[in-house]
C-alpha positions in Angstrom: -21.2 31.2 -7.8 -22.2 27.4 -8.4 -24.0 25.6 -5.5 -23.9 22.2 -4.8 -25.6 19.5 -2.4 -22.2 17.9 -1.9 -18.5 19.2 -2.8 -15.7 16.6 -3.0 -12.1 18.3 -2.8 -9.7 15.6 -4.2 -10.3 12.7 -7.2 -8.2 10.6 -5.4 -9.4 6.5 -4.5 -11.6 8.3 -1.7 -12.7 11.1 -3.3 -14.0 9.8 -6.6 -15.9 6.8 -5.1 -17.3 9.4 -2.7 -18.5 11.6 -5.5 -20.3 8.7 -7.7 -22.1 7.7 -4.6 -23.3 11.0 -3.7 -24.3 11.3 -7.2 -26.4 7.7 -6.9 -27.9 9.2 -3.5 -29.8 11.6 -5.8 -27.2 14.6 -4.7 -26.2 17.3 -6.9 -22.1 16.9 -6.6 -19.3 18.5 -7.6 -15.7 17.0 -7.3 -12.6 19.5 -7.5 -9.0 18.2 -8.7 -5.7 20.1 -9.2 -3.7 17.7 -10.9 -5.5 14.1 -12.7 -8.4 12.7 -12.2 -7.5 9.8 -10.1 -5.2 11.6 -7.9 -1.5 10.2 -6.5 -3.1 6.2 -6.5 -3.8 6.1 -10.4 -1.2 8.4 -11.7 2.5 8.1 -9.5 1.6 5.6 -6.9 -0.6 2.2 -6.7 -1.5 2.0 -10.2 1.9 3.1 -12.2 3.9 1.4 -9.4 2.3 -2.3 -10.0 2.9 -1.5 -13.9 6.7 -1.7 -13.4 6.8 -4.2 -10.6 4.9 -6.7 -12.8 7.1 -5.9 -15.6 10.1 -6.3 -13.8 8.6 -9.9 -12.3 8.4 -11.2 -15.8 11.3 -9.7 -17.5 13.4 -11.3 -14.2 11.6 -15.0 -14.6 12.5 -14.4 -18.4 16.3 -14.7 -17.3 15.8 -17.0 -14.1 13.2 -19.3 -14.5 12.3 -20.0 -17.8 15.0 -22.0 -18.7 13.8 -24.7 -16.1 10.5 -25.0 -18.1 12.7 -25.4 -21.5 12.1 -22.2 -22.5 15.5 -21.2 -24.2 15.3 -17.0 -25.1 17.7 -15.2 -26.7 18.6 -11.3 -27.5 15.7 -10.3 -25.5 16.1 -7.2 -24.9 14.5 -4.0 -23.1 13.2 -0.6 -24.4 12.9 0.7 -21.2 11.2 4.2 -22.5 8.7 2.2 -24.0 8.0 0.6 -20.6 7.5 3.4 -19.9 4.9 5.2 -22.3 3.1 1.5 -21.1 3.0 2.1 -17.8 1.7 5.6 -18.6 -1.1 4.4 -21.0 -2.0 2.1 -18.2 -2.1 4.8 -15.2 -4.2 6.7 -18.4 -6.3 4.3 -19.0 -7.5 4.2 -15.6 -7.7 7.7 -15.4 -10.0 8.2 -18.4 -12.0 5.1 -16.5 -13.2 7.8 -13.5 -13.6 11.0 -16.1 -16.0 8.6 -17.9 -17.4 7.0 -14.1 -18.0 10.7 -12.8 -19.6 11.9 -16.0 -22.1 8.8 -16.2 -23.3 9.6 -12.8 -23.5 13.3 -14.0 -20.8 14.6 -11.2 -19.7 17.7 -12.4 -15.9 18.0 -12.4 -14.1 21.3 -11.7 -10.2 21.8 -12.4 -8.1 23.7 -9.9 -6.9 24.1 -6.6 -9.6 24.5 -4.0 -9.5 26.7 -0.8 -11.7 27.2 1.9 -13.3 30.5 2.0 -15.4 30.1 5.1 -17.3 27.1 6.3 -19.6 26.9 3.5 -17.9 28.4 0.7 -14.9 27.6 -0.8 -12.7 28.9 -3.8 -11.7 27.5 -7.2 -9.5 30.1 -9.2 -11.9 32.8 -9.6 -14.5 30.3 -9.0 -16.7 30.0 -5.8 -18.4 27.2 -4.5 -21.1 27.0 -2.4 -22.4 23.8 -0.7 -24.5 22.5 2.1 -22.0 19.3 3.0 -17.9 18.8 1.7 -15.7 15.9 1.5 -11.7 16.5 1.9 -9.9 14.0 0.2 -6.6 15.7 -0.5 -4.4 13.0 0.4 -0.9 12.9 1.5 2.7 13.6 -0.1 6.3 12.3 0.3 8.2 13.3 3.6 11.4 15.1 2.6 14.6 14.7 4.9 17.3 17.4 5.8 19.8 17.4 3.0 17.9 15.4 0.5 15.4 17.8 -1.1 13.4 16.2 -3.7 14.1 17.8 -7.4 12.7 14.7 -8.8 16.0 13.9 -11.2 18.2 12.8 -9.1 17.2 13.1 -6.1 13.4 11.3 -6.3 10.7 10.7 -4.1 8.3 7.8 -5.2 6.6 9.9 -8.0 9.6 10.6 -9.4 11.3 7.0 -9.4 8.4 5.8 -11.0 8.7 8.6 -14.0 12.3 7.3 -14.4 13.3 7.2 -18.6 16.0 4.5 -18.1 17.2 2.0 -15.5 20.1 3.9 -13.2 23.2 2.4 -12.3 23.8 2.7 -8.4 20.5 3.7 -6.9 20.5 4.7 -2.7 17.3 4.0 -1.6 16.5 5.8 1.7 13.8 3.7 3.6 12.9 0.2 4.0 9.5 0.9 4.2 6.9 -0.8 1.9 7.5 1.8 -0.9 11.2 1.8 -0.5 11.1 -2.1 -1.1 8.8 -2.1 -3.7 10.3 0.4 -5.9 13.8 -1.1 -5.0 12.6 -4.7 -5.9 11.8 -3.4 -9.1 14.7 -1.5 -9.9 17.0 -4.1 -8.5 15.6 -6.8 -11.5 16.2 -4.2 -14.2 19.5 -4.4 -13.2 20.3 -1.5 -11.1 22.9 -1.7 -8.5 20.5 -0.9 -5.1 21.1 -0.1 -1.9 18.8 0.2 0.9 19.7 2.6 3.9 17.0 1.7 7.1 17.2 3.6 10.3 15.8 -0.1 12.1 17.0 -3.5 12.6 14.9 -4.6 9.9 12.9 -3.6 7.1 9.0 -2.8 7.2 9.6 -2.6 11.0 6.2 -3.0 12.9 4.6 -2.5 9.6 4.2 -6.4 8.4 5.0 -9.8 10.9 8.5 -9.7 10.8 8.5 -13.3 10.2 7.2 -12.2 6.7 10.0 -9.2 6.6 12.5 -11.4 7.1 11.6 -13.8 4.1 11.5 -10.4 2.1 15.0 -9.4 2.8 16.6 -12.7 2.1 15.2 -13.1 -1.3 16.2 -9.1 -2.2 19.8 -9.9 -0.7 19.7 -13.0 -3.0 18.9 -11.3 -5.6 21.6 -8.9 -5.2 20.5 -5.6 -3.6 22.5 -4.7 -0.5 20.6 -3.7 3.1 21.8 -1.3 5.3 20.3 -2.4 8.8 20.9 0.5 11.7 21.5 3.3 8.6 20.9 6.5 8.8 21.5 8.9 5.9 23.4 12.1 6.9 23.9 13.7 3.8 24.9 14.0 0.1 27.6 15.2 -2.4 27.4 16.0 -6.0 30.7 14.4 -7.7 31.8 14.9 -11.7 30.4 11.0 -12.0 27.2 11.0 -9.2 26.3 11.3 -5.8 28.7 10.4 -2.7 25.6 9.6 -0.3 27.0 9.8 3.6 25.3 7.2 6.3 25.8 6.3 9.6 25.5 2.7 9.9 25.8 1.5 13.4 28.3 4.7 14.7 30.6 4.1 11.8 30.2 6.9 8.9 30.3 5.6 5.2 29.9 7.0 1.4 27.6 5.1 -0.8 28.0 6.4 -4.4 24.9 6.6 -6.3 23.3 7.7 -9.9 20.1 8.3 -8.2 18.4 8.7 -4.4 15.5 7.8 -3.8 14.1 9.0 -0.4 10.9 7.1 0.8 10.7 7.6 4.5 6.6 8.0 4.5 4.1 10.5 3.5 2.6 12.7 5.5 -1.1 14.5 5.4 -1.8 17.3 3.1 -3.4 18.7 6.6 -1.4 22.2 5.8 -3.0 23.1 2.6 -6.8 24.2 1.4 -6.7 27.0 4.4 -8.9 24.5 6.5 -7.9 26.8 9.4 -11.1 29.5 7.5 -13.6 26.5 7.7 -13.1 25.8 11.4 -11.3 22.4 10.8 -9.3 21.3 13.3 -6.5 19.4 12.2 -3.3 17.3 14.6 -0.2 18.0 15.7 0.8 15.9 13.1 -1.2 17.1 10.0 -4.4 15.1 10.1 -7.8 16.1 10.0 -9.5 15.0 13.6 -13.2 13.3 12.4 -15.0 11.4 14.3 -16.6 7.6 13.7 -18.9 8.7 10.7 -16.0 10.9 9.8 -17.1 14.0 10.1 -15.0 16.7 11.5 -15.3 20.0 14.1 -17.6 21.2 11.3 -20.3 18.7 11.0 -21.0 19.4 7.3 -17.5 18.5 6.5 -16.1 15.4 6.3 -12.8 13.9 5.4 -11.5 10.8 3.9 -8.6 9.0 3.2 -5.1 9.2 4.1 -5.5 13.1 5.4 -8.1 11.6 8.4 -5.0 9.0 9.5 -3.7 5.8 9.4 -3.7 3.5 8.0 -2.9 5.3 4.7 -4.3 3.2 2.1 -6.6 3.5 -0.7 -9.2 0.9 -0.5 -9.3 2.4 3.1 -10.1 5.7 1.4 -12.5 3.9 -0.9 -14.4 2.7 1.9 -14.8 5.9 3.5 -16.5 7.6 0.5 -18.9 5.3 0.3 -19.4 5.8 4.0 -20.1 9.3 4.2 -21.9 9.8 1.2 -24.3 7.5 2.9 -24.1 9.0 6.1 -25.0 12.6 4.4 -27.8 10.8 2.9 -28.9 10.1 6.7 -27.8 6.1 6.8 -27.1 5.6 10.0 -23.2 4.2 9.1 -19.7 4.2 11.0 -16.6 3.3 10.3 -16.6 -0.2 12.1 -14.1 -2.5 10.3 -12.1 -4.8 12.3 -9.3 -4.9 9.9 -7.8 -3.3 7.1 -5.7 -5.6 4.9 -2.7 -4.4 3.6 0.0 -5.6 1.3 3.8 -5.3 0.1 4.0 -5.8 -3.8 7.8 -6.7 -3.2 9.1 -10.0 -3.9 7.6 -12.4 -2.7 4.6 -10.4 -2.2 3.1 -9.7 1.8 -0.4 -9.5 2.6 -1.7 -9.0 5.9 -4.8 -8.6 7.9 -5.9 -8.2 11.2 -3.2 -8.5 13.9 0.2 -10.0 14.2 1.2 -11.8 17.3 2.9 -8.8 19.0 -0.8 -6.5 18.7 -2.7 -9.9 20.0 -1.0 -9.7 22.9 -1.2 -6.3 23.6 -5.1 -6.6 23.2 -5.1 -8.9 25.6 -4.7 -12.5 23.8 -2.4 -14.2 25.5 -3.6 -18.1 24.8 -3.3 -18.3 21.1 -2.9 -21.2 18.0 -0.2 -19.9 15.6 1.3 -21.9 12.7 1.9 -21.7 9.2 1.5 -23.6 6.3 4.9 -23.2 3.4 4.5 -22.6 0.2 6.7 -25.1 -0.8 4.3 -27.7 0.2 1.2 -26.3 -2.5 1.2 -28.4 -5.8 0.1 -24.9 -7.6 3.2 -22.9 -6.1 5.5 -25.8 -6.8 4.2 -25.6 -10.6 4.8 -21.8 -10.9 8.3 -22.2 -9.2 7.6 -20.2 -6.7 7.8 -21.9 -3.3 9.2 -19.1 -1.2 7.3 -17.9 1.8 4.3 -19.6 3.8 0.6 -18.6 5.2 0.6 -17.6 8.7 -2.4 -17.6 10.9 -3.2 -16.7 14.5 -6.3 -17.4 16.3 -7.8 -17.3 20.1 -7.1 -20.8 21.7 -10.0 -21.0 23.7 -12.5 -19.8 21.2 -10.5 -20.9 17.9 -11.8 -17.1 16.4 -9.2 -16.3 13.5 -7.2 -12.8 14.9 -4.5 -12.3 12.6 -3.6 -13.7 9.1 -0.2 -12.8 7.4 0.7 -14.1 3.9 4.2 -14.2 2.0 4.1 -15.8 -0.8 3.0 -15.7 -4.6 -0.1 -14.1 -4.9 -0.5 -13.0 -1.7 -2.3 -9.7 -2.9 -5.3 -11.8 -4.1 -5.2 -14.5 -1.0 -5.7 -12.2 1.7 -9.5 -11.0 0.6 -10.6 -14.4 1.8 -8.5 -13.7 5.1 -10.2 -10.2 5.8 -13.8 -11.3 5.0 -13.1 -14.7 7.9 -11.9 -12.1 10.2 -14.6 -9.4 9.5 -17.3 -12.1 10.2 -15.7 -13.4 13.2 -14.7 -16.4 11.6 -12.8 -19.5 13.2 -10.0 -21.7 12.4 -12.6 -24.9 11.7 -14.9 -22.2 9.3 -11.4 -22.1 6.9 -10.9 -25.8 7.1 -13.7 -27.0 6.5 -14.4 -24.8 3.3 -13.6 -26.7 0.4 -11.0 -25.2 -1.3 -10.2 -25.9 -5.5 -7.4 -27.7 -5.9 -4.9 -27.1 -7.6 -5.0 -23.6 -6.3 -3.0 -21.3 -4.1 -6.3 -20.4 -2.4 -5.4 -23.8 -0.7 -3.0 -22.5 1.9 -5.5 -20.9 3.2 -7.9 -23.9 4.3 -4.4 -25.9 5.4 -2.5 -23.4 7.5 -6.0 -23.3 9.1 -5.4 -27.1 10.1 -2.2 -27.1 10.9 -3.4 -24.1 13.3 -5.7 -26.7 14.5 -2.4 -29.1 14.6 -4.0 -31.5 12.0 -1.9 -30.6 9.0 -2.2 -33.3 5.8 0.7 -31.7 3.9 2.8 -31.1 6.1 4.5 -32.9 9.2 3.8 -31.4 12.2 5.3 -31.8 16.0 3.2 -31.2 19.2 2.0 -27.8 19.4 4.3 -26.2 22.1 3.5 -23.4 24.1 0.5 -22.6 21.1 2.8 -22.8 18.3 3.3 -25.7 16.1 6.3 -26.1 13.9 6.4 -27.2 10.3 9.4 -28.6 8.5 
């Protein structure tokens, strides 16, 4: 029997960051993993993920773009299994990065799969653990559908279409959700023939401004993937050459043939495993661990973090969280308070978003609101990269001018919406943007003009009156 001030169950984004700053707080700690160190974010899911999608950007501007720049290549080519062991030796890398983290701050790691014993004790092989506070942090996994059981060769979830050894011919992706998109973006600029089957009107329904959805699904179209709008798979068919893949797309039944389906309809919490029920955790109806604002749950020694607590399910949300409660243990008096949570789709053009679109601003009660957006097309750095697609898109309170909602599609959106978060974290407004001077030639400066042209004083751009609290932009 080991005993520990603080147990974290999961290495995941959450759980490792909640281990190291236990450790800091002068806690002895112990952090238990089944799989790598790292969990589903470093090894099959954020880390491997932007691996391919960055490699797929460049080998795609390699055939597209270059030329415009005179930049004349010829017999490129591309070893896709060595893409492969890259984008392994990256995730590995990073890995290796939190065994090396959790052993400087002398957090003793234990391999194996953890179960709750009772509320203080909990099970590691033939292993017990005994501890006076624990952190869950198991995470989530891929939601399987009726007829399309993952085997992870054929038929994939995420972690398996990012293990692939060679780019597939006809790929069905099931899902026009932000994974869906992103792993089809990818695939679709290697060269495989993709097909997206979505259940809504539109991809990444209510999950991005569907302004910036709609910019999305024009440049995948353009680039040759084919969206199912109103789909619904039904089921699937092993032929001598593939799958026949049955949908429904608006009544009408129709076979897709396909190398490979990919099914990425969500995740959903790991809620069922660890025997939480012997600890006295209550968890959801819908698999998620109920905790309260310092995220503790119905045991108040035992916490959990990350995407088994609920939505949203990201990791720098999870991140956050560990810090949180290792602090809180430590007597801190912290909640979880943020006003936002950005997010972002690494598809093509990228989407970053934070706080709320217009839809959630009304529903909260703002119904007098500035909303414009600035083009990329109209930024001397974008121009230069050729890549003009897309625009910033802010929101704000029209009597107080406080910035609500800020949602980016465009190059580099991933890195322009931390400046977005902190404005709307501190209560920022429109004028505390515009009149931050902003390097130039930068992307970063989209961000100080869609705040004037919010304001209806764009320089860059011609604007008309703003009608009804919208201006327009050409």
């Amino acid at each position: 029997m080991q005993k520990f001030d603080v147990v974290v169950i999961g290495s995941g984004p959450g759980g490792y960051v909640a281990a190291i700053r236990a450790a800091q707080l002068g806690f002895k700690t112990a952090i238990v993993e089944k799989d790598a160190l790292g969990g589903v974010c470093l090894n099959v899911g954020c880390i491997p993920s932007k691996a391919l999608i960055t490699a797929s950007h460049h080998w795609h501007r390699a055939h597209h773009d270059f030329k415009n720049m005179g930049f004349i290549l010829k017999g490129l080519d591309l070893d896709f299994k060595k893409l492969l062991e890259w984008k392994n030796s990256v995730s590995g890398k990073m890995s290796s990065g939190v065994a090396q983290l959790l052993k400087g701050n002398q957090v003793t790691v234990i391999k194996g799969e953890a179960t709750f014993k009772s509320a203080t004790e909990l099970t590691v092989g033939s292993e017990t653990l005994v501890a006076t506070n624990f952190i869950v942090a198991t995470g989530s996994r891929p939601i399987e559908i009726p007829g399309f059981q993952f085997d992870e060769v054929d038929i994939l979830s995420s972690t398996g279409a990012l293990a692939l050894d060679h780019v597939p011919k006809r790929v069905v992706a099931i899902g026009g959700g932000y994974i869906g998109l992103e792993i089809s973006s990818y695939l679709r600029k290697f060269g495989s023939e993709v097909t997206v089957v979505e259940a809504q009107s539109t991809v990444l329904a209510g999950v991005v401004d569907p302004e910036c959805a709609q910019v999305v699904a024009r440049k995948l179209e353009k680039n040759g993937a084919k969206l199912l709008m109103n789909a619904k798979a039904k089921g699937q068919k092993k032929t001598k050459d593939g799958y026949d893949v049955t949908v429904e797309v608006n009544g009408k039944e129709e076979v897709l043939k396909a190398d490979k389906i990919i099914v990425t309809v969500g995740r959903k919490p790991n809620g069922d495993q660890m025997n939480l029920k012997a600890a006295g955790i209550k968890v959801d109806d819908r698999g998620f661990v109920v905790v309260d604002a310092q995220r503790r749950t119905s045991q108040k020694h035992i916490f959990a973090i990350g995407d088994i607590c609920g939505q949203p399910m990201l990791a720098h949300k999870a991140s956050h969280e560990g810090v949180l409660v290792a602090e809180v243990i430590k007597g801190h008096n912290r909640v979880y308070d943020a006003k936002t949570v950005p997010a972002v789709v690494f598809t093509d053009p990228e989407i970053a978003s934070a706080g709320l679109m217009e839809s959630e601003c009304r529903a909260k009660g703002f119904n007098d609101l500035l909303i414009s957006k600035f083009p990329f097309a109209a930024n001397g750095r974008a121009v230069s990269m050729q890549e003009t697609e897309g625009f910033v898109k802010m929101i704000a309170d029209k009597k107080t001018h406080i910035l609500l909602g800020v949602h980016i599609v465009g190059p580099e959106a991933s890195n322009l919406i931390s400046e977005a978060a902190l404005a709307i974290e501190m209560g920022a407004r429109l004028e505390d943007v515009a009149l931050t001077i902003h390097p130039h030639p930068t992307l970063g400066e989209t961000m100080m003009e869609a705040a004037e042209a919010t304001l209806g004083h764009a320089i860059h751009i011609i604007q008309k009156p703003l009608t009804n609290g919208k201006s327009a932009h050409p």
